[in-house]
C-alpha positions in Angstrom: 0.0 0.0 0.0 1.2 4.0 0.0 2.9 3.9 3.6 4.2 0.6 3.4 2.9 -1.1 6.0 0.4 -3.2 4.0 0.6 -5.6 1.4 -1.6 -5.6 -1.8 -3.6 -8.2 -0.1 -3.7 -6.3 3.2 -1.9 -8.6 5.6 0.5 -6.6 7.6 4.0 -6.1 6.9 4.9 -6.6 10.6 8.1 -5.6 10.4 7.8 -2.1 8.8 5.0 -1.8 11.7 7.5 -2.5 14.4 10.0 -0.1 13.4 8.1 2.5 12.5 5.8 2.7 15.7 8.7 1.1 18.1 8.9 4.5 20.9 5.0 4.2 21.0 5.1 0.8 22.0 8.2 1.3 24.1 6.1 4.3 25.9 3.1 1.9 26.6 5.1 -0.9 27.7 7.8 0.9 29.3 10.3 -1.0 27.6 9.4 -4.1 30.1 10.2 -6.2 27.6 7.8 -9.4 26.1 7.8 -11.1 29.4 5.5 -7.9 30.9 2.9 -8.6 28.7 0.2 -10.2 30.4 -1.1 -13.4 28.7 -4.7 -14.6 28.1 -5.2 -18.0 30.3 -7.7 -20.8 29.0 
């Protein structure tokens, strides 16, 4: 797509996504890291 962070099928090119929104993501997680994430039981 225009920005890049689509395909032409519209799957998402996960790595464009991840560098180009990594200080949000580092702001809401505050860089804790994968482990911080809580995880859905069941």
């Amino acid at each position: 797509m225009e920005d890049g962070l689509l395909t032409p099928s519209l799957k998402v090119r996960r790595r464009a996504v991840t560098e180009r929104y990594a200080e949000v993501v580092e702001g809401l997680y505050g860089g804790a890291g994968a482990d911080a994430v809580p995880r859905a039981s069941g």
